[in-house]
C-alpha positions as CSV (number, residue, x, y, z in Angstrom):
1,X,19.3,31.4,8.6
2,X,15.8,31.2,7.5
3,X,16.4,33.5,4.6
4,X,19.6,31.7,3.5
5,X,17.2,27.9,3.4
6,X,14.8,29.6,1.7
7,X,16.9,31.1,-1.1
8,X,18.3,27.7,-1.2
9,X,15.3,25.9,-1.5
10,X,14.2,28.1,-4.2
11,X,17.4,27.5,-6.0
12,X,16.7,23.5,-5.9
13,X,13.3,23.4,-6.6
14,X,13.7,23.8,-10.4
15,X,15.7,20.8,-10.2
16,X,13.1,18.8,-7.9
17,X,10.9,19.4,-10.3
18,X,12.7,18.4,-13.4
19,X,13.5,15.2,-11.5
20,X,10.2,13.7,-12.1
21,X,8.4,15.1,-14.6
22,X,4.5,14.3,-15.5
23,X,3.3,13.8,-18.7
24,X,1.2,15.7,-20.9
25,X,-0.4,18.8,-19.7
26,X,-0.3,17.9,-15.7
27,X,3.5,18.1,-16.3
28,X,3.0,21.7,-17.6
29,X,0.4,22.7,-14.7
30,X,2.9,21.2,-12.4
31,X,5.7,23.6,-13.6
32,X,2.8,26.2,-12.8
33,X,2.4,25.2,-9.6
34,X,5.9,25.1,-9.1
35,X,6.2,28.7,-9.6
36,X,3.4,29.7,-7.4
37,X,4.8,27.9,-4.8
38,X,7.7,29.6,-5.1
39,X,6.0,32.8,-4.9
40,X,3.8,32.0,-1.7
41,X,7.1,30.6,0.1
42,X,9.0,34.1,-1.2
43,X,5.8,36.3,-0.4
44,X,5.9,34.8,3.1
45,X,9.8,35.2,3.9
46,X,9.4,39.0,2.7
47,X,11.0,38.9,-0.4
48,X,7.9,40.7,-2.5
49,X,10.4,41.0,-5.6
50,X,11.2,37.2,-5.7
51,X,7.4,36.7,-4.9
52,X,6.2,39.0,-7.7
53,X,8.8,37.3,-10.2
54,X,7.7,33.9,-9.4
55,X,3.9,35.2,-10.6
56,X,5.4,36.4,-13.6
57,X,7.2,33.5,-14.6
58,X,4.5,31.3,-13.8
59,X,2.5,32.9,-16.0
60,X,4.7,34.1,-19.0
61,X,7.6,31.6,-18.7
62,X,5.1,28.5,-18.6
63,X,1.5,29.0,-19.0
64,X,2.0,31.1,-22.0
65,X,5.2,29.7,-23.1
66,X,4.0,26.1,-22.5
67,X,0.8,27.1,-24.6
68,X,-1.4,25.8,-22.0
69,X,-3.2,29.4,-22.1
70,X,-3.8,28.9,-26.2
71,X,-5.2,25.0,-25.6
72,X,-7.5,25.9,-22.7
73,X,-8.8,28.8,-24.8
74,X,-9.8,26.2,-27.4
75,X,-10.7,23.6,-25.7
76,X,-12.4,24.9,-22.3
77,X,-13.3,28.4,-23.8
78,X,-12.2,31.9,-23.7
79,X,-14.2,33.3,-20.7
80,X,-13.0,30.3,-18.5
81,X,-9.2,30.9,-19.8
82,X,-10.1,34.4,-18.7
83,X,-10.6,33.9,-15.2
84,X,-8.1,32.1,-14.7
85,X,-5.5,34.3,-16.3
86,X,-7.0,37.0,-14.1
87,X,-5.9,34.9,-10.8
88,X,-2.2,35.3,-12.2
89,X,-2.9,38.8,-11.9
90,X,-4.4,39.2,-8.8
91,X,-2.1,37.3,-7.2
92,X,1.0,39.5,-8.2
93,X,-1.3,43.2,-7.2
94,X,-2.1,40.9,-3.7
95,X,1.4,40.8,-3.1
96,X,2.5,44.1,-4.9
97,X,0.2,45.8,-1.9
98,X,1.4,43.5,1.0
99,X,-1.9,42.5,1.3
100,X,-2.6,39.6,4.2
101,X,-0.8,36.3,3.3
102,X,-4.8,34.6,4.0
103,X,-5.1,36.2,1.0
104,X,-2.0,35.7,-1.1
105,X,-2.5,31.5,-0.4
106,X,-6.1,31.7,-1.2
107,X,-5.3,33.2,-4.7
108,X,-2.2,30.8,-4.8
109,X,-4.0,28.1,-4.0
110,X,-7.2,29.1,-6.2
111,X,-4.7,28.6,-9.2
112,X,-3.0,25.7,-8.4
113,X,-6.6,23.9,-8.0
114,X,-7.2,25.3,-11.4
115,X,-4.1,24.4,-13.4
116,X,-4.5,20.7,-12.2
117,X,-8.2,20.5,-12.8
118,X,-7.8,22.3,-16.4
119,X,-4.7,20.4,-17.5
120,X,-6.4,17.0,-16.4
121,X,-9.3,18.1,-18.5
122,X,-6.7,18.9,-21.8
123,X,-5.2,15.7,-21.2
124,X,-9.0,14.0,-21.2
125,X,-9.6,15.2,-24.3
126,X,-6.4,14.3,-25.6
127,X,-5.1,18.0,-26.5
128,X,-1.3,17.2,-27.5
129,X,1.2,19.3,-26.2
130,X,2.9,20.0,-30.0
131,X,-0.7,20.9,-31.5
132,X,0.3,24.9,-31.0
133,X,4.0,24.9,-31.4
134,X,4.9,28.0,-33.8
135,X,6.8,26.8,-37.1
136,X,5.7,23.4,-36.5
């Protein structure tokens, strides 16, 4: 039963999300923080494969896709960018060696503080969301 909510609650959480959407680069580190989420829950109810996707798509399906990764390497710097893209990793080898779950939510929870505090600094500065679209 728990297993069946879970994978149902993963399947509507997409659509939560789109729901209500913020604007500007929040939005984006929202859809981050989304995925992590999902991870952490997914991590938690044993599903490491779910868990490790969720990392990946986080990071590849919006952080890079999204080009928040490209406007925080601009506008905060590329050693900053770098730690935080290293988080994204850490997380997914935490749960690739079933490390303790302590550990898994402090990394998950490490990167949600910093998508929110990053993408609130982007939208300070007024860094638009089109400014690195390919083929523009």
């Amino acid at each position: 039963m728990k297993n069946a909510f879970l994978s149902l609650w993963i399947l509507l959480l997409p659509a939560i999300g789109w729901a209500y959407q913020l604007p500007g680069w929040s939005g984006v580190a929202e859809e981050v923080v989304r995925h992590i989420d999902v991870a952490e829950q997914s991590y938690f109810a044993g599903d490491v494969k779910q868990a490790k996707r969720s990392v990946v798509s986080a990071y590849f399906g919006v952080f890079e896709e999204r080009k928040m990764e490209a406007a925080m390497r601009m506008e905060l710097g590329a050693r900053h960018t770098y730690q935080v893209e290293r988080q994204f990793g850490d997380l997914r080898k935490t749960i690739q060696k079933g490390l303790d779950g302590a550990e898994v939510s402090a990394i998950a929870d490490s990167i949600r503080l910093a998508m929110r505090r990053d993408a609130a600094l982007l939208d300070q500065a007024g860094i638009p969301l089109e400014v690195f679209r390919v083929n523009q």
